[in-house]
C-alpha positions as CSV (number, residue, x, y, z in Angstrom):
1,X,10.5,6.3,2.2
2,X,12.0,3.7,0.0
3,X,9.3,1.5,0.0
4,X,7.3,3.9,-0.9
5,X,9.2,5.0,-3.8
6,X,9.2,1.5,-4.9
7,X,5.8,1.2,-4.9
8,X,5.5,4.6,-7.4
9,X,8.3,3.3,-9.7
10,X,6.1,-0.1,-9.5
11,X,4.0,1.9,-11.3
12,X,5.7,3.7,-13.8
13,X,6.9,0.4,-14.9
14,X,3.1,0.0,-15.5
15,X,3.1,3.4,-17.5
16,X,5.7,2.4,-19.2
17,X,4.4,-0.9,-20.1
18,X,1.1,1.0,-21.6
19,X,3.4,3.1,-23.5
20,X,3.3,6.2,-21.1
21,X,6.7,8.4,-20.1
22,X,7.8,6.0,-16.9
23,X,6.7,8.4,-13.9
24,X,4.7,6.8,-10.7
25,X,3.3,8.8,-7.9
26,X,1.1,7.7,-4.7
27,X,0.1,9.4,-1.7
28,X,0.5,8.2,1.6
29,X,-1.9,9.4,4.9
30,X,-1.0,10.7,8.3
31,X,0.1,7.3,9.2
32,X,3.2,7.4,6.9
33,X,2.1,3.7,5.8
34,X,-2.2,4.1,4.3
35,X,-1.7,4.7,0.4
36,X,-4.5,6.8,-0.3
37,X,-4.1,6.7,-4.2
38,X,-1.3,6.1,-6.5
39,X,-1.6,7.5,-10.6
40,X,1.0,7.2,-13.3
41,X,1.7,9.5,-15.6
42,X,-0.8,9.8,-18.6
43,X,0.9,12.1,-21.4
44,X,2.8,15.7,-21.3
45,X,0.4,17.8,-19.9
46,X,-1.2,15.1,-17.1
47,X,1.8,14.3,-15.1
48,X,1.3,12.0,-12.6
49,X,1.8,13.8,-9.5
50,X,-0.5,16.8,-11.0
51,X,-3.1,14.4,-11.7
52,X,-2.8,12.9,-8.4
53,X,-3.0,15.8,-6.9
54,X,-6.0,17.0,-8.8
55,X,-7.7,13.8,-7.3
56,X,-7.1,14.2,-3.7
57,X,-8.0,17.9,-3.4
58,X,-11.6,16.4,-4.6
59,X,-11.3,13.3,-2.3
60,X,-9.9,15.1,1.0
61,X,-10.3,18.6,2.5
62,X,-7.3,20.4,2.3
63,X,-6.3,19.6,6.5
64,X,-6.3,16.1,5.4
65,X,-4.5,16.7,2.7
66,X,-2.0,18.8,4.7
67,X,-0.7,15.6,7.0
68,X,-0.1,13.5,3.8
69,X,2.9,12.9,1.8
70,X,3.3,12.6,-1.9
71,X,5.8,10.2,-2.9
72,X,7.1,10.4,-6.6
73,X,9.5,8.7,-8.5
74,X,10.8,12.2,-10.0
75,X,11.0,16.0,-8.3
76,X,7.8,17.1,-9.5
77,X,8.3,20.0,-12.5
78,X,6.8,23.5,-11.8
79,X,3.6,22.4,-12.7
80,X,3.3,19.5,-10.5
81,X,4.4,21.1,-7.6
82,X,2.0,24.3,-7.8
83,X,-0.9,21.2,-8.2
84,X,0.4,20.2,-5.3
85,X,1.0,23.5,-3.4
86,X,-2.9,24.0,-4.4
87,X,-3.8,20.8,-3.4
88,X,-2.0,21.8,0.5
89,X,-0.5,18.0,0.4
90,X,1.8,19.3,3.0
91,X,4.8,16.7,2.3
92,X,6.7,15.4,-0.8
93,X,9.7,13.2,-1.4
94,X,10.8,12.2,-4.6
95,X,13.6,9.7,-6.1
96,X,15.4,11.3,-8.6
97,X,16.1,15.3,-9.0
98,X,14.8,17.1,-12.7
99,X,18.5,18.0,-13.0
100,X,19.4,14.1,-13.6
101,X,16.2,13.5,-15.7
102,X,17.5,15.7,-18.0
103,X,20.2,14.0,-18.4
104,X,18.7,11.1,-20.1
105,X,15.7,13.9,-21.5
106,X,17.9,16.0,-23.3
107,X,15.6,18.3,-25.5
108,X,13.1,15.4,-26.2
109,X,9.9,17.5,-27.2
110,X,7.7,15.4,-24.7
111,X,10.1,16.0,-21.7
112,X,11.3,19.7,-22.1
113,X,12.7,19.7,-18.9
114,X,12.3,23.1,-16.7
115,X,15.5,23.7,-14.7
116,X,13.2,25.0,-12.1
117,X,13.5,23.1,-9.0
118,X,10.5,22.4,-6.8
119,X,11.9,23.6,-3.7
120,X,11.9,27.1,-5.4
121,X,8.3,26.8,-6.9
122,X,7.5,25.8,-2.6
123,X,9.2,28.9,-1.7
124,X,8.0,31.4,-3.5
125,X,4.2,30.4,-1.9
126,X,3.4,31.1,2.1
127,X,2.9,27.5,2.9
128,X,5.7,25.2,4.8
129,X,5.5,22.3,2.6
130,X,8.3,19.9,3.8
131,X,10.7,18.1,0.9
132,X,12.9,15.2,0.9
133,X,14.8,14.0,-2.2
134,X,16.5,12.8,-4.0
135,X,16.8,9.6,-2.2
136,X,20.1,7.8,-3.7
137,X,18.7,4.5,-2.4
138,X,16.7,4.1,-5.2
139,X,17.8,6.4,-7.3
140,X,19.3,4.0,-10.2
141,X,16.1,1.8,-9.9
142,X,14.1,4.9,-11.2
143,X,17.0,5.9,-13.9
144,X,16.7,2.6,-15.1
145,X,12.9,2.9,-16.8
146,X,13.8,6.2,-18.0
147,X,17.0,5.1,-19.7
148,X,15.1,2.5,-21.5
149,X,12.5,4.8,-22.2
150,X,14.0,8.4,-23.5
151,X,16.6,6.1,-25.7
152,X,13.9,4.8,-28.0
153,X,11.6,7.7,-27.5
């Protein structure tokens, strides 16, 4: 899982560095080690893990899809996680909760952060999706890019 979430903070450094907000995502096969695509984020309303998601539900069927795991360097917000409810990627672990985004977020108008976690959003709909995060591993590696990033926002 770590590596993983390496490699999607790998790439929101490279959002970042193209003057994107710092979020990474890939998605990883059956095989817990295949990345099958990776996206940063692109502006407010194209997160990364939507736009990921958006990808793969045109690139696999949805049984594929279903055995796959979503790695992201932050809980996906409501929207990301009904993309990837949709999209039946049936797993997802994440970095760093929404709750401690916020905390470096505030009430930045390009991060209005939705206290809305996405275990609740995966509850509410009939399918088992399984979650894992945050993972305090590598939790301060991910707050690092946003602390850089929200402070001169």
């Amino acid at each position: 899982m770590q590596r993983h979430l390496r490699t999607a903070n790998a790439i929101a450094k490279r959002s970042l560095d193209a003057g994107h907000h710092p979020f990474g995502a890939v998605l990883v096969g059956p095989d817990h080690e295949t990345v099958l695509s990776e996206q940063g984020n692109i502006d407010t309303v194209n997160h990364a893990e939507a736009v990921l998601a958006r990808m793969a539900a045109k690139a696999w069927t949805a049984e594929e899809l279903w055995t796959c795991t979503l790695y992201t360097t932050v809980e996906p917000c409501c929207m990301c996680a009904g993309t990837q409810y949709w999209a039946h990627i049936g797993r997802l672990v994440y970095g760093m909760d929404e709750s401690r985004l916020l905390q470096f977020t505030g009430n930045h108008p390009e991060n209005a952060t939705l206290d809305l976690p996405c275990r609740q959003v995966f509850a509410a709909g009939q399918k088992g999706i399984r979650v894992w995060g945050p993972v305090p591993e590598v939790e301060a590696e991910i707050a690092a890019l946003h602390v850089a990033f929200w402070k001169r926002a």
